[in-house]
C-alpha positions in Angstrom: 145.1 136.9 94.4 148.0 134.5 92.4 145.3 133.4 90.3 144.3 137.7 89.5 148.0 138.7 88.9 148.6 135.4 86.5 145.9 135.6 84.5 146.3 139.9 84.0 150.4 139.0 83.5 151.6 140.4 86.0 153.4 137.6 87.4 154.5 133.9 85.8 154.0 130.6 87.5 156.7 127.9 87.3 156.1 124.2 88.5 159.4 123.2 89.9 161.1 120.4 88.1 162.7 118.9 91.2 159.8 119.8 93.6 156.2 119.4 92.2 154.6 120.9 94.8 156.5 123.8 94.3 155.4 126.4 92.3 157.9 129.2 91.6 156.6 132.8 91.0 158.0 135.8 88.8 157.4 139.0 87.7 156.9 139.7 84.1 157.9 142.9 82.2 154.6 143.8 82.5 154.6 143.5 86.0 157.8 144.6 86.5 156.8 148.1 84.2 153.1 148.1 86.3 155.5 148.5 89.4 157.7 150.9 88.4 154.5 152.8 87.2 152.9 152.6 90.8 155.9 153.3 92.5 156.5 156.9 90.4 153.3 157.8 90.9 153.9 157.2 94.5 156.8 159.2 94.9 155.7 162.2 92.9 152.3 162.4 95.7 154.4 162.2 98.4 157.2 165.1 97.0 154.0 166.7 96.3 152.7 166.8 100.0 156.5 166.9 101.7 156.9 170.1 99.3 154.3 172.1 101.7 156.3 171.3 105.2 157.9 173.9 107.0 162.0 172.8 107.8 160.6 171.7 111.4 158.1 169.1 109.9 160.5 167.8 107.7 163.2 167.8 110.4 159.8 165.7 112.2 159.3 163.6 110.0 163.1 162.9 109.5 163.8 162.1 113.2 160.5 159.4 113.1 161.6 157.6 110.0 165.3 157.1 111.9 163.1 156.0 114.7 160.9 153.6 112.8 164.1 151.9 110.7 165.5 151.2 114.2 162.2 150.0 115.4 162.3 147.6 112.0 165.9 146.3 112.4 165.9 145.6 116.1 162.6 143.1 114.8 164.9 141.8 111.7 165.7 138.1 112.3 169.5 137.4 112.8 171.0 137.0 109.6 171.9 133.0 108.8 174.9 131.9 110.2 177.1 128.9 109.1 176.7 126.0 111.4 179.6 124.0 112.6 180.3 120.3 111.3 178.6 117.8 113.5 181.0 115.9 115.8 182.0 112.2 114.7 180.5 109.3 116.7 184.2 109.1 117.8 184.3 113.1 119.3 181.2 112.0 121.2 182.2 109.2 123.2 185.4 111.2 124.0 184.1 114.5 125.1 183.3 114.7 128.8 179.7 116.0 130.3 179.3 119.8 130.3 177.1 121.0 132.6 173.9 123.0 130.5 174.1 126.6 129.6 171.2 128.9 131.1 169.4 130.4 128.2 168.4 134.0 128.9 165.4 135.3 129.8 163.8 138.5 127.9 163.6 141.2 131.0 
């Protein structure tokens, strides 16, 4: 599928310099402009087919897609938090035994 999208221009492949087994991937204007393309054509299908709802459809179809974006963000990973400096050799030996936290169970 990489292989497809390079070779029409769609996308550019990068070896890393740091990294060689990493290749790094990006769009070109042309893929960029294919996209866009796709995407309006999209849009103009579905104003098409929401144009011949009723207001009790759309107020459907409204109340599921609130539904669905709270289905999707209660699956979203935590966003990445900052992790605290590692104690010093010195903290370890000097901090007393704590007894383990229970981890929660899913009910």
């Amino acid at each position: 599928m990489l292989g497809a999208l390079t070779e029409t221009g769609l996308i550019a492949r990068e070896a890393d310099a740091s990294d060689r087994r990493t290749v790094r991937l990006t769009i070109t204007r042309e893929g960029a402009a294919t996209l866009a393309r796709g995407r309006a054509r999209k849009n103009a299908y579905l104003a098409r087919r929401l144009g011949g709802l009723d207001a009790g459809e759309l107020a459907t179809l409204e109340r599921a897609a609130e539904l669905i974006e709270r289905l999707l963000e209660d699956d979203a990973p935590p966003p990445p938090t900052t992790a605290p400096p590692a104690p010093t050799a010195a903290a370890k030996s000097r901090a007393a035994p704590s007894a383990p936290t229970p981890t929660p169970h899913p009910a």
